[in-house]
Each structure stands twice: as structure tokens, then as C-alpha cells.
MITI-749724 format. One line per field, with one value per residue: residue number from 1; residue in three letters; z, x, y of N, C-alpha, C in turn. Coordinates in nm, 3 decimals, m for minus. Layout:
BEGIN
num: NUM ...;
residuo: Ala ...;
n.zz: Z ...;
n.xx: X ...;
n.yy: Y ...;
ca.zz: Z ...;
ca.xx: X ...;
ca.yy: Y ...;
c.zz: Z ...;
c.xx: X ...;
c.yy: Y ...;
//
This chain:
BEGIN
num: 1 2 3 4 5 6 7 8 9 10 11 12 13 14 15 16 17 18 19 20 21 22 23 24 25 26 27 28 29 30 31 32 33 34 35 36 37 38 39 40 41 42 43 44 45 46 47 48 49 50 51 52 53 54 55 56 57 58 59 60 61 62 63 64 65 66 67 68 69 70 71 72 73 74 75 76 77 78 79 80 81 82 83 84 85 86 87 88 89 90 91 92 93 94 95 96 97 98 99 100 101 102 103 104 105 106 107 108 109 110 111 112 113 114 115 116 117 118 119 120 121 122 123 124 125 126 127 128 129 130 131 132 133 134 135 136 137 138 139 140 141 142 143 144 145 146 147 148 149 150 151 152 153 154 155 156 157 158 159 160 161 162 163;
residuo: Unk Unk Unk Unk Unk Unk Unk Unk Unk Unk Unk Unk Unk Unk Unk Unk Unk Unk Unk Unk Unk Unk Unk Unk Unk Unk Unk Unk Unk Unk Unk Unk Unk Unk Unk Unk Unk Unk Unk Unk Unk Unk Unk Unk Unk Unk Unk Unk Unk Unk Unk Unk Unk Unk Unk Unk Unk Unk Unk Unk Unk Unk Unk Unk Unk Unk Unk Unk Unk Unk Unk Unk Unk Unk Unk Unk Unk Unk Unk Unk Unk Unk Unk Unk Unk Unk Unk Unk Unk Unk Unk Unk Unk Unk Unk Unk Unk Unk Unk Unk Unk Unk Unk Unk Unk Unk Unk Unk Unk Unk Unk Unk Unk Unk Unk Unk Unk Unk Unk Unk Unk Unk Unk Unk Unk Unk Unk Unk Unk Unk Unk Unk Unk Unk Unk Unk Unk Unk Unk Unk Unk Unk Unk Unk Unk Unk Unk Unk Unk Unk Unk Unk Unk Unk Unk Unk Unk Unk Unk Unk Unk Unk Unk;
n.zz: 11.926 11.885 11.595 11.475 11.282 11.007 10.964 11.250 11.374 11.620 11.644 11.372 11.389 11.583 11.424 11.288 11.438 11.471 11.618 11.938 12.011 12.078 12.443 12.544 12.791 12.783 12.576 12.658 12.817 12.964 12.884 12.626 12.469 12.519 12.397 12.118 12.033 12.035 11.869 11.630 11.640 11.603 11.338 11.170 11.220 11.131 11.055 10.982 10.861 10.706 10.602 10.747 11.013 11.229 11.516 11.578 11.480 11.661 11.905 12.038 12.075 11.946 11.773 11.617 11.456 11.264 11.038 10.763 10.670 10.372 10.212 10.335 10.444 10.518 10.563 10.799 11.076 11.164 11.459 11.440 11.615 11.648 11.392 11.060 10.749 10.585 10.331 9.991 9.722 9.349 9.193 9.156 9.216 9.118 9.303 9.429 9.690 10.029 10.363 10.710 10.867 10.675 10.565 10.284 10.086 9.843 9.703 9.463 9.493 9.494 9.562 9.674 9.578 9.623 9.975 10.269 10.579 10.922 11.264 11.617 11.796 12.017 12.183 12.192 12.193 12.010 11.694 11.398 11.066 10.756 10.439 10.192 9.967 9.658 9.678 9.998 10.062 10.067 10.162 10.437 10.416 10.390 10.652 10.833 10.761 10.920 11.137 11.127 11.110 10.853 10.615 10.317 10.171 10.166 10.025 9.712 9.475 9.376 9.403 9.523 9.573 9.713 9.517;
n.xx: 10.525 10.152 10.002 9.755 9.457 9.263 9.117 8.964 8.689 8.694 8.982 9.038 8.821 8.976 9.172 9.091 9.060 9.203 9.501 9.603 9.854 10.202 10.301 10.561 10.634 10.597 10.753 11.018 11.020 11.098 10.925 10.887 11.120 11.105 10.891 10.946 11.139 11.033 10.885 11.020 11.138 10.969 10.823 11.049 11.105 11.126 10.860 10.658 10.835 10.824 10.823 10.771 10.599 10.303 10.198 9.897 9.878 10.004 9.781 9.848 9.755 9.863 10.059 10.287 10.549 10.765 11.023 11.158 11.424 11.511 11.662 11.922 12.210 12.307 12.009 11.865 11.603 11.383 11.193 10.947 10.811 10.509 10.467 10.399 10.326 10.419 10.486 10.398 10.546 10.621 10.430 10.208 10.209 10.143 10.207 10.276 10.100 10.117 10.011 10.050 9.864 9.656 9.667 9.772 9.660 9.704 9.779 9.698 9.862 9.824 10.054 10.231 10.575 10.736 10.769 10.795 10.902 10.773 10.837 10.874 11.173 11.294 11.483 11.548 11.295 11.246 11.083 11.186 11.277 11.247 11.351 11.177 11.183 11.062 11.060 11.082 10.952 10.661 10.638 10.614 10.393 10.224 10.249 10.182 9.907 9.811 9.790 9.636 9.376 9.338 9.300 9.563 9.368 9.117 9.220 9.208 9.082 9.167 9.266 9.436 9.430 9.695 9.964;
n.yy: 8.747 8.749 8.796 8.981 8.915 8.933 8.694 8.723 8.794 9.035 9.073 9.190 9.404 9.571 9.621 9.798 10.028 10.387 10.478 10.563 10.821 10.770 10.910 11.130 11.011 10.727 10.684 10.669 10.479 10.156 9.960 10.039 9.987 9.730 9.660 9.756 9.573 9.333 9.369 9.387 9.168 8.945 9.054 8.960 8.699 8.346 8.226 8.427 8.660 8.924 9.287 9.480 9.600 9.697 9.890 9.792 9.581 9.406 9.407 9.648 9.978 10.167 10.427 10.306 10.174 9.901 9.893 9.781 9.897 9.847 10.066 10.140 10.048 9.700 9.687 9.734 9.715 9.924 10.093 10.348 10.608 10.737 10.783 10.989 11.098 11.400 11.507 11.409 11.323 11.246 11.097 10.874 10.529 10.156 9.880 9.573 9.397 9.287 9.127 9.094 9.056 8.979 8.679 8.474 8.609 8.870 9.209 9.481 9.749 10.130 10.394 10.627 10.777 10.841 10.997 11.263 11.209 11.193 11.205 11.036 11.117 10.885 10.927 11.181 11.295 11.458 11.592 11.445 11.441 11.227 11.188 10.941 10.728 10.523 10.153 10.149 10.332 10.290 10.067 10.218 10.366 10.165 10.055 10.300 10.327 10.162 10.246 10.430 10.292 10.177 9.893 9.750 9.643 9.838 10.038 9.925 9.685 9.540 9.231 8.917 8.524 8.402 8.227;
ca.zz: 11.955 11.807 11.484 11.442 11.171 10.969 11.014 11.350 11.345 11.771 11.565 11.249 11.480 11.612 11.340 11.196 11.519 11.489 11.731 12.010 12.025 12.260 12.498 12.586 12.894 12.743 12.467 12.754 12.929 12.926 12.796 12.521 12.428 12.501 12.276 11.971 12.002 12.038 11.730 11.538 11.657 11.570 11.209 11.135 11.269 10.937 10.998 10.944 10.723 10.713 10.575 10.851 11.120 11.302 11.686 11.583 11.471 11.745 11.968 12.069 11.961 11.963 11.657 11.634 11.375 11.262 10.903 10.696 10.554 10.223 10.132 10.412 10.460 10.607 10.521 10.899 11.085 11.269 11.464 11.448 11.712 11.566 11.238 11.011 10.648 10.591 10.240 9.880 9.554 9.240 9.145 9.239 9.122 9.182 9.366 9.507 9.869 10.115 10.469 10.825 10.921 10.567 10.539 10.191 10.024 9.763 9.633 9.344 9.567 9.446 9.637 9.596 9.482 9.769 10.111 10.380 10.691 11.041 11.408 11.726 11.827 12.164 12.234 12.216 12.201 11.905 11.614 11.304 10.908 10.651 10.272 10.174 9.824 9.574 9.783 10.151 10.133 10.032 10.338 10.535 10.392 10.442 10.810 10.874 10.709 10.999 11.240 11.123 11.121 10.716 10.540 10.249 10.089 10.132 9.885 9.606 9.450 9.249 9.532 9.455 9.634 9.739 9.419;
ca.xx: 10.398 10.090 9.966 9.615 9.438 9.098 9.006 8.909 8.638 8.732 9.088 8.977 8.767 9.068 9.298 9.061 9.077 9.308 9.582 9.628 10.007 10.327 10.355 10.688 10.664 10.592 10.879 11.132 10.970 11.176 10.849 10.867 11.202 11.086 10.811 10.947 11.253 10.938 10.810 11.088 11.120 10.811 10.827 11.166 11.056 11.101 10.684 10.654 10.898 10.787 10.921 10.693 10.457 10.276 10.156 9.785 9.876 10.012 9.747 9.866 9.692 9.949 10.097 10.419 10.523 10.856 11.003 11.308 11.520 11.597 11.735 12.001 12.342 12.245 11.853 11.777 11.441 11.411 11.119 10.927 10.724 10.394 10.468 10.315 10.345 10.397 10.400 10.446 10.576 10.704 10.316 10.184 10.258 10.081 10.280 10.230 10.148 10.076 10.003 10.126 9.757 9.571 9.706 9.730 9.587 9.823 9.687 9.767 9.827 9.864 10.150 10.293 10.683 10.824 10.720 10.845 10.771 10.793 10.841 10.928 11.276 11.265 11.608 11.542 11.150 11.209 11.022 11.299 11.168 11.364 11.326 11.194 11.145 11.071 10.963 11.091 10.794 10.566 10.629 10.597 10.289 10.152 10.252 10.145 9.779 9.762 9.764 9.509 9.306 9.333 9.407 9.565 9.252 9.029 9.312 9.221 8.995 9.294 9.360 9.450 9.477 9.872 9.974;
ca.yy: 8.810 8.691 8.895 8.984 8.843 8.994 8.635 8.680 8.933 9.068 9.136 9.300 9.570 9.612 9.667 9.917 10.187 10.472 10.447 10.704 10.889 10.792 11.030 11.129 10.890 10.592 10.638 10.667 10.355 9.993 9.861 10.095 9.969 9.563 9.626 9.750 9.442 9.242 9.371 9.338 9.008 8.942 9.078 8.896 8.575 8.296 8.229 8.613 8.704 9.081 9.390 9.566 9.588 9.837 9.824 9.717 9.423 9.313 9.432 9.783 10.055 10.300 10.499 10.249 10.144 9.877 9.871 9.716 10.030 9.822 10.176 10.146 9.913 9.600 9.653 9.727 9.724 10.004 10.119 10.451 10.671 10.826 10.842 11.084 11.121 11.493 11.508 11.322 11.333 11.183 11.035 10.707 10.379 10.056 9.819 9.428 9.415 9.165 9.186 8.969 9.044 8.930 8.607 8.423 8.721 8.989 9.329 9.592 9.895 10.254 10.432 10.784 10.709 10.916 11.043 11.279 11.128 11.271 11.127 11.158 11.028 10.837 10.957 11.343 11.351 11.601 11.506 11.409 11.360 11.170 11.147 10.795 10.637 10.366 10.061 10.140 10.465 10.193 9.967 10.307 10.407 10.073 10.044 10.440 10.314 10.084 10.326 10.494 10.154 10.114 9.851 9.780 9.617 9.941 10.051 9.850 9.599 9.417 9.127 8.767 8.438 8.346 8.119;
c.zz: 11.858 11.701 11.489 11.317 11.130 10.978 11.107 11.363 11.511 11.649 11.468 11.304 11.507 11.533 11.283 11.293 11.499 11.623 11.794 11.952 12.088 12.300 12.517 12.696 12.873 12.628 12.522 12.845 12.918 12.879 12.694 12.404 12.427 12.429 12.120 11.921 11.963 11.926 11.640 11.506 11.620 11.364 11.137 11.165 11.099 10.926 10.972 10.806 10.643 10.645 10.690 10.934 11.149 11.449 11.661 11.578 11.580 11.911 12.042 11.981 11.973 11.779 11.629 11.512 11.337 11.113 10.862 10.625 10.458 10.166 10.218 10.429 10.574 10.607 10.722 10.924 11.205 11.370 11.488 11.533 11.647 11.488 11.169 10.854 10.606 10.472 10.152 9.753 9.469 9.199 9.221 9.120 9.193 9.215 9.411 9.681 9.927 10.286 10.568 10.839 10.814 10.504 10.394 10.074 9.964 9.707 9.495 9.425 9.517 9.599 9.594 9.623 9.587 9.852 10.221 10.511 10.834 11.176 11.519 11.776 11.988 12.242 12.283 12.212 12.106 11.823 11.474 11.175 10.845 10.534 10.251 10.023 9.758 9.707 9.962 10.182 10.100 10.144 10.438 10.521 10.443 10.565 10.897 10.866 10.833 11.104 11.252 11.091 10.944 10.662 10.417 10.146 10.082 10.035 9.735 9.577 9.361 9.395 9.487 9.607 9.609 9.604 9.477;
c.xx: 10.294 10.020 9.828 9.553 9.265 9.051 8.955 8.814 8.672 8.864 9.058 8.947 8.920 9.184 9.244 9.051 9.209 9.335 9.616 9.814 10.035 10.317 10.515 10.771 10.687 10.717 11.010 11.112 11.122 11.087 10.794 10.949 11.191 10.990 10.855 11.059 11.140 10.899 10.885 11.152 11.028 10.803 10.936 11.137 11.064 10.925 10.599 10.690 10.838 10.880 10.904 10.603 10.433 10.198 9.983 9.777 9.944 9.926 9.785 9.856 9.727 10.003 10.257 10.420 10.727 10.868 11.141 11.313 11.579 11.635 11.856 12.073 12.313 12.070 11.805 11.657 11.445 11.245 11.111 10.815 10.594 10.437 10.406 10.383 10.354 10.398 10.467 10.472 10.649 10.588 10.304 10.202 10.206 10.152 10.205 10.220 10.064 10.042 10.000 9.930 9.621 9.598 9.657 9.706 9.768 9.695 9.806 9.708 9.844 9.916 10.212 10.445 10.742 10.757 10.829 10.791 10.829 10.766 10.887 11.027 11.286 11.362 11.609 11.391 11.124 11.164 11.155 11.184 11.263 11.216 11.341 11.136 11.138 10.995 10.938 10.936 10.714 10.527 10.597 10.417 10.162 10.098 10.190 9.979 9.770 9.710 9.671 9.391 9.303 9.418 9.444 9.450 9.124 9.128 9.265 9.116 9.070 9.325 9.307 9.485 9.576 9.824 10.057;
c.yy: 8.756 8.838 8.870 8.980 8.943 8.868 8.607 8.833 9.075 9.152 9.166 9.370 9.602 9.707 9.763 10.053 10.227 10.484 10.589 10.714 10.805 10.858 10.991 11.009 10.742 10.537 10.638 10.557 10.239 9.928 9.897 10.000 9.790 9.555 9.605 9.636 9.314 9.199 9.332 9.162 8.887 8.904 8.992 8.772 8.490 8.267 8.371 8.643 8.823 9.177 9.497 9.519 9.719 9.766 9.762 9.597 9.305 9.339 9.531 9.862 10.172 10.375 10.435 10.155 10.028 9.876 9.872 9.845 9.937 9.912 10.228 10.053 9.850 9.606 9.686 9.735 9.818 10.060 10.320 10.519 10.772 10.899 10.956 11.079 11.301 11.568 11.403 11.420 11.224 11.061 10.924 10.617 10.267 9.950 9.681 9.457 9.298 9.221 9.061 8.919 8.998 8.841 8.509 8.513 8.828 9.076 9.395 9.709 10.025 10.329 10.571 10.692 10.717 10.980 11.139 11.239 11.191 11.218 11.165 11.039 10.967 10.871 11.130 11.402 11.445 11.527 11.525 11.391 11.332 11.174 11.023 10.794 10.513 10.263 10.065 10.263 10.374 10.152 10.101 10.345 10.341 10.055 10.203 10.445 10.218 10.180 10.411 10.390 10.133 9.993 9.795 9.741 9.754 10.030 10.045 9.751 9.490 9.313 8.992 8.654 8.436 8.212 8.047;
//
């Protein structure tokens, strides 16, 4: 899939609208389920080489979001249905971050440590929350800021050219 870039100004607008919901319908679709393979396909790709995405960046402006569990066996990439952050703790901490869609470019992000985060499972439509920490709530936080069109440069003013 092609990633949307802030250097195209058409894609930048883009990436900065907040993304409607799934409905129920659409997370029971087959082109629910060929998207988010898409995405992850996408994100995993070696000219990628992602920890995450979210659906803006690849031109859907839904609340979807994909992201490497480096706090899970085998590191999977799993995707998630209108995320939500529902709350934090354990302070913030400023972290490195990069982005598919801000190519070249690194920041100094401030991140709360840990996150509960809340979704809706495509399998039972109920909404599920897990306990995330350390860097994987990072990548969530990141990819959850998309969806609400932010990104991580309205964060921060620490950002460097790729060395």
C-alpha cells in the first residue's frame, strides 16, 4: 500500500483529519480483514520496516490502527479496531520516534510509560482493554495520535535529520 507522506501537501491534510469509527459491519466485512493483512503487509515490508501504522496513512480514515507487540512471543503485529487510550500512568518519558509518513526525520517524544487501551474486537464486537508498557504503549500512543490526525511532530520541537 502506498504510505502518505507530509511531503505531499493533498496527504498531510489528510493525515491530520480525525478518523470516523468501524461500525460493527465493516469489522465483520472481508475487506475489513484484506485491509488490515494489507496493512501489516505494508508496515513489515523491508522499505517500511515499521513497528506501526494506522489507517490514515494509508489513506483510510478510519480509527485502525496496526502495531508490533514487542511485549509478546514472537513480537507480533496485530491490528486494532478504534482504539482508545483510556487511561495512563507511571509518568512520561521522552522517547526517539520516527514515522513511515515523516520520512528521514527523528523526534524526542514525551510518552506516558503505560497506557490502558480499549477496542473493539472484530470477533465479538465487545470492546476488550489490555495493559501496555515501556515502548509497545509508545508505538500505541503514536499510532492512536494518528487517528486523531496528530502527529508526532506537534509533540515536540526536538526533531533531527536521519544521520
Amino acid at each position: 500500500m502506498h504510505v502518505y507522506s507530509v511531503e505531499n501537501p493533498d496527504e498531510e491534510a489528510f493525515l491530520r483529519k480525525e478518523c470516523n469509527e468501524l461500525s460493527n459491519r465493516e469489522l465483520k466485512s472481508k475487506k475489513y480483514r484484506e485491509l488490515t493483512q494489507k496493512m501489516i503487509e505494508t508496515v513489515t515490508d523491508p522499505s517500511q520496516d515499521g513497528v506501526g501504522i494506522a489507517g490514515p496513512q494509508v489513506g483510510v480514515g478510519k480509527r485502525l490502527i496496526v502495531v508490533c507487540r514487542l511485549d509478546k512471543e514472537g513480537e507480533p503485529f496485530v491490528a486494532y479496531a478504534n482504539p482508545q487510550i483510556d487511561s495512563t500512568f507511571g509518568g512520561i518519558v521522552d522517547g526517539r520516534e520516527g514515522c513511515l509518513s515523516i520520512p528521514g526525520k527523528y523526534g524526542e517524544v514525551p510518552r506516558y510509560q503505560g497506557i490502558i487501551v480499549s477496542y473493539t474486537n472484530p470477533e465479538t464486537l465487545e470492546r476488550d482493554r489490555e495493559v501496555v508498557t515501556d515502548y509497545t504503549a509508545r508505538i500505541f500512543q503514536h499510532e492512536i495520535d494518528h487517528t486523531n490526525g496528530i502527529l508526532y511532530t506537534d509533540r515536540t520541537d526536538k526533531i533531527w535529520d536521519e544521520q
